[in-house]
C-alpha positions in Angstrom: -8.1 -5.2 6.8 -6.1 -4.3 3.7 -6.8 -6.1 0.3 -4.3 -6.7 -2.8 -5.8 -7.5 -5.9 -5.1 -10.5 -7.7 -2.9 -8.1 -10.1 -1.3 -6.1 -7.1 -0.3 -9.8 -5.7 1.4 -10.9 -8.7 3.2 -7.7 -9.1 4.2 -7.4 -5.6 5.3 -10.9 -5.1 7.4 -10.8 -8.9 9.4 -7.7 -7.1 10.1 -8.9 -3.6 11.2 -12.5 -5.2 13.4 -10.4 -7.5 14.8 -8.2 -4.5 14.9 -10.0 -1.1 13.4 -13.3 -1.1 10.8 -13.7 2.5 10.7 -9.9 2.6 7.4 -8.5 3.5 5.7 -5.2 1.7 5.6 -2.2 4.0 2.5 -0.1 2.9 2.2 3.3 4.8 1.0 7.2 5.4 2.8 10.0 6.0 1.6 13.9 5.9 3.3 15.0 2.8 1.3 14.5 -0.1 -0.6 17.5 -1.8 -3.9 17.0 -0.7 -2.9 15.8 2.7 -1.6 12.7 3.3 0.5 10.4 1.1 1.2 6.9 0.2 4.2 4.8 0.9 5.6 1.5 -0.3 8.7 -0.1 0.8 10.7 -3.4 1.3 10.2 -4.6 5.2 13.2 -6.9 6.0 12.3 -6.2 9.9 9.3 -5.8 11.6 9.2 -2.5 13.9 7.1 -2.3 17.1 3.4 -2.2 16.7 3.5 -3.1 13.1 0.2 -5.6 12.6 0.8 -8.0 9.5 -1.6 -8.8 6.9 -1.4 -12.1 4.8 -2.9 -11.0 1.2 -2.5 -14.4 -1.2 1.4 -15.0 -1.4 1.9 -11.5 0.5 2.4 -10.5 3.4 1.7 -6.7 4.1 3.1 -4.9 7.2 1.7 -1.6 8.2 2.6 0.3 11.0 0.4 1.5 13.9 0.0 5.1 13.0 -1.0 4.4 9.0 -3.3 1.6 9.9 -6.9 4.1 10.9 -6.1 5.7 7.5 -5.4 2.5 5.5 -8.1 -0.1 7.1 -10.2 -1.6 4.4 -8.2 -0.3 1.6 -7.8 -2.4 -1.4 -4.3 -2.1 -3.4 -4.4 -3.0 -7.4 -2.0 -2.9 -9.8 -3.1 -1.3 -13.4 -1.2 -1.1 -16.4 -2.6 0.9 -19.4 -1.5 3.3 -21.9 -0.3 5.8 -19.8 2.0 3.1 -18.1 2.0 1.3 -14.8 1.4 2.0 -11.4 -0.6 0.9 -8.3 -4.1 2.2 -7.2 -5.2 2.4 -3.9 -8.9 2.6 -3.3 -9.5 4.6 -0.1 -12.7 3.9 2.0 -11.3 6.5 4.8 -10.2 9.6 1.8 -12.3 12.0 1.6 -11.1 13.4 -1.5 -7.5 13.4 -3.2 -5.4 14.9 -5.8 -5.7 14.1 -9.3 -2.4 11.8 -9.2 -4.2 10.0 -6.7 -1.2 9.4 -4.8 -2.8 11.4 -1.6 -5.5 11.7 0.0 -7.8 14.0 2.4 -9.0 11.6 5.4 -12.7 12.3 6.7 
């Protein structure tokens, strides 16, 4: 299962209603990212085959079947600071990632 905050949700939902009203959020991995593996957003129109969907409050999150061991029980948030905005994913599968945080070792 994959978890949006209460921020993340907001933020999520304020885009997609602003891009393509009853599109989904597409949340993936692929093997490019400095420590490994990296994170992936996009606007999902379509479902593909496989993809499993994931109702989080007013989202609905599609991942596809190859991210999903790497992404199962993540929680997505949405943090805005200082330093600016940006979303967080908290990893129970990473092992250890780069200091951006946008990728990850798996275990």
């Amino acid at each position: 299962m994959i978890t949006l905050t209460v921020s993340a949700q907001n933020k999520v939902a304020k885009v997609l209603a602003e891009e393509i009203p009853n599109a989904r959020l597409r949340l993936y991995v692929s093997g490019k990212g400095c420590a490994g593996l990296t994170y992936g957003f996009a606007i999902a129109e379509e479902l593909e085959e496989g993809d499993v969907e994931i109702q989080s409050g007013p989202v609905v999150v599609v991942i596809d079947p190859e991210s999903m061991p790497y992404l199962k029980g993540a929680i997505v948030d949405f943090k805005e600071d200082l330093t600016g905005s940006r979303f967080a994913i908290i990893n129970p599968n990473a092992k250890s990632s780069c200091g951006c945080g946008d990728s990850f070792q798996p275990y």
